[in-house]
C-alpha positions in Angstrom: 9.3 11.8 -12.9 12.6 13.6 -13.6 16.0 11.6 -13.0 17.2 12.7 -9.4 20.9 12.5 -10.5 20.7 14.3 -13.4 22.2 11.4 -16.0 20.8 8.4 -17.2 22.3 5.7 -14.8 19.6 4.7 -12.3 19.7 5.4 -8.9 20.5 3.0 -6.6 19.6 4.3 -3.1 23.3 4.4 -2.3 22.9 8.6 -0.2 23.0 9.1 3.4 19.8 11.7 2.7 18.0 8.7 0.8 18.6 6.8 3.9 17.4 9.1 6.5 14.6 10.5 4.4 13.7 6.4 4.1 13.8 6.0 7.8 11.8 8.8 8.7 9.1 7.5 6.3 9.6 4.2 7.7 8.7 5.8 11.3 5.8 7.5 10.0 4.1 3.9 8.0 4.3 2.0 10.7 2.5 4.4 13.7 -0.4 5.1 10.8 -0.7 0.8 10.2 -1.0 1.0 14.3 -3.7 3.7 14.4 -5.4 3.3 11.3 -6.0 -0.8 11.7 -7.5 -0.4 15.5 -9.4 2.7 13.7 -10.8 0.5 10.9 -12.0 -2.6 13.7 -13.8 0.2 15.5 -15.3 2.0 12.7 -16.0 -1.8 11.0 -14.4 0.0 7.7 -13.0 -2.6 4.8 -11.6 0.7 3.1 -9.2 1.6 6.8 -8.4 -1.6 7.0 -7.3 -1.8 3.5 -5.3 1.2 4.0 -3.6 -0.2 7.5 -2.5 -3.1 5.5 -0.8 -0.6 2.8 0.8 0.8 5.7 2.5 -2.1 7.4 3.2 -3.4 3.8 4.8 -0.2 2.9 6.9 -0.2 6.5 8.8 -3.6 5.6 9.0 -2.9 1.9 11.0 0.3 3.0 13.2 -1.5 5.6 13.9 -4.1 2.9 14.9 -1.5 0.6 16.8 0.1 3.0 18.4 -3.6 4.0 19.7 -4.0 0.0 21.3 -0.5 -0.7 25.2 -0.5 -1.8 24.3 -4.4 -2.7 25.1 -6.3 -6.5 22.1 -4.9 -9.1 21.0 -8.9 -9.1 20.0 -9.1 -5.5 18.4 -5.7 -5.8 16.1 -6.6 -8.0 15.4 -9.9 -6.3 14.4 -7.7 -3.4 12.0 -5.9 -5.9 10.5 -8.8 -7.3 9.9 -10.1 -3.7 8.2 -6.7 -3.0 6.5 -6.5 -5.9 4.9 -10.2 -4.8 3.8 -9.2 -1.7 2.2 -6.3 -3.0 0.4 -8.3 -5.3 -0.7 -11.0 -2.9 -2.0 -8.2 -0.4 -4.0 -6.5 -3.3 -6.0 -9.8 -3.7 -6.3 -10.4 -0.3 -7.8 -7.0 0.1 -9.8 -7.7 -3.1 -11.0 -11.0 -1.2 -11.7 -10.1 2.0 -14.0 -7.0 0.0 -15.9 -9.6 -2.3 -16.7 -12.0 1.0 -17.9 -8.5 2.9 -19.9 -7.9 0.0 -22.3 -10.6 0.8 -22.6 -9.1 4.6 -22.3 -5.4 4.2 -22.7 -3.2 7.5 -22.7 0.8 7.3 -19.3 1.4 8.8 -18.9 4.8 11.2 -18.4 7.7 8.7 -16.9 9.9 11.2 -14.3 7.6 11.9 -13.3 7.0 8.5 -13.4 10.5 7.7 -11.3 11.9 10.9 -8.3 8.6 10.4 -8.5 8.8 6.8 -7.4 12.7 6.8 -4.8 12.2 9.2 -3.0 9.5 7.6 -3.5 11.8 4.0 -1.4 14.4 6.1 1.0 11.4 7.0 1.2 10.4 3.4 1.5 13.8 2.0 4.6 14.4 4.0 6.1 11.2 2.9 5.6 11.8 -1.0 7.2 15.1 0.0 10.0 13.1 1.6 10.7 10.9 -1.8 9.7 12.9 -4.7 13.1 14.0 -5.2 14.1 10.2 -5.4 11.1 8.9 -7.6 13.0 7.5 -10.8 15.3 5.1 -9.4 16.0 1.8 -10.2 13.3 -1.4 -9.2 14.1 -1.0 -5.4 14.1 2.5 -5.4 11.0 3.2 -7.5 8.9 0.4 -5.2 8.9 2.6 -2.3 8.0 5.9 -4.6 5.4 3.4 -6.0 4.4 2.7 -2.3 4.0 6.2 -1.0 2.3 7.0 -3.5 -0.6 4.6 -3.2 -0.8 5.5 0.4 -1.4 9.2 -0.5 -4.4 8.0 -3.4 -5.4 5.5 -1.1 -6.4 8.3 1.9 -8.1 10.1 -0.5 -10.4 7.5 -1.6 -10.8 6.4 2.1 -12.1 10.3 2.5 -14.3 9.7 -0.3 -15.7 6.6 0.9 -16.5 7.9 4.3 -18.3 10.6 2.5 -19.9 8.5 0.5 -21.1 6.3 3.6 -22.0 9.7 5.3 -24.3 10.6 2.0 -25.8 7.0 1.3 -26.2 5.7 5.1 -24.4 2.4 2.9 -21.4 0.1 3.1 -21.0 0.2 -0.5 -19.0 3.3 -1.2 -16.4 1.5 1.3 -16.4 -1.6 -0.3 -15.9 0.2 -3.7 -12.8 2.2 -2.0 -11.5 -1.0 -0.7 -11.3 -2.6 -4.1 -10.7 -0.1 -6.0 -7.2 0.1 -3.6 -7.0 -3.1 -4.6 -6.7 -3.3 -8.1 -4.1 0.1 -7.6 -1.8 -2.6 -5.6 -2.0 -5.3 -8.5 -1.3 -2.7 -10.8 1.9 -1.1 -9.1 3.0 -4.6 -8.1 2.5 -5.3 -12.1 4.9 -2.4 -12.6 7.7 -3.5 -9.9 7.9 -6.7 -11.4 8.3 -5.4 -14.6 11.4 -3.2 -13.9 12.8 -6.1 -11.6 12.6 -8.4 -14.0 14.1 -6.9 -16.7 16.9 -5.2 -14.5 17.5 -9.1 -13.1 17.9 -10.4 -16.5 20.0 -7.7 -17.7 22.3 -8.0 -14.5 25.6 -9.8 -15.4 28.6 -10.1 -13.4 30.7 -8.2 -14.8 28.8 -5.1 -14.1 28.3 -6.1 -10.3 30.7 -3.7 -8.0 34.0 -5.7 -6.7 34.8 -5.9 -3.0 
């Protein structure tokens, strides 16, 4: 992940492509949560669902990032720890909701899976392509890099599961998808907090902009 400004200060989001590239992005995360959460009800697939949550989670962590840019370091990072908590919270729901379906498990529709799951990889593909250029930035920043690319690894094992459900005439391979997913949420909330944290205790206000 090279440095998108070329020194080592870290980017704060503050560039009228940033923005547009962010809202575009933001456009695209919120028809897939749409598409792919009616898709996963009608397919009965923990692993869509999972992945329609990402979506809409991604959508306001992308208008809260755009909501914060140009403000003090400080209440960036609170915005990135707040993120960073939700994202963890929705990882152990997901992880939840897969350990209760465990106990019930009904073969989901492969085809569905399979025909949503490489549609919203095409969305996600185009959004990494959006952000790559912008994926070292500070806390705020990196949580929607961190976000978009979930979403992208997230598809793929959504593929995988339907293939895998398509294979094995099982629920399991989507159950494994969906908490699998989970524990990559936990661990890129983990990493958000991390950097927040650390950029909010460093923050003093003497290096905040004036006016």
């Amino acid at each position: 992940m090279g440095n998108c400004c070329g020194h080592d200060a870290k980017f704060d989001g503050a560039s009228a492509d940033f923005k547009r590239r962010l809202w575009a992005v933001i456009f695209l995360n919120a028809s897939m949560f749409v598409v792919e959460m009616t898709a996963g009800h009608l397919a009965g697939s923990q692993a869509l669902q999972a992945d329609a949550l990402d979506f809409f989670g991604d959508a306001l962590t992308y208008g809260l990032s755009l909501a914060v840019i140009g403000a003090p370091i400080k209440t960036r990072a609170m915005a990135a720890l707040a993120k960073g908590t939700s994202l963890a919270l929705m990882g152990a729901w997901i992880l939840g909701s897969t350990l209760y379906h465990v106990l019930m498990v009904d073969v989901p529709r492969a085809e569905i899976m399979g025909l949503v799951g490489f549609a919203a990889l095409v969305v996600n593909v185009v959004s990494v392509l959006l952000l790559v250029r912008y994926k070292d930035g500070d806390a705020n920043v990196r949580s929607v890099w961190l976000c978009s690319r979930n979403d992208a690894i997230g598809n793929v094992a959504v593929m995988l599961a339907a293939l895998g459900v398509w294979g094995t005439t099982s629920g399991w391979p989507d159950l494994v998808v969906a908490a699998i997913m989970a524990g990559l949420f936990l661990s890129s909330a983990l990493q958000i907090l991390r950097q927040a944290w650390a950029e909010y205790a460093n923050s003093h206000p003497a290096n905040e902009p004036v006016g």
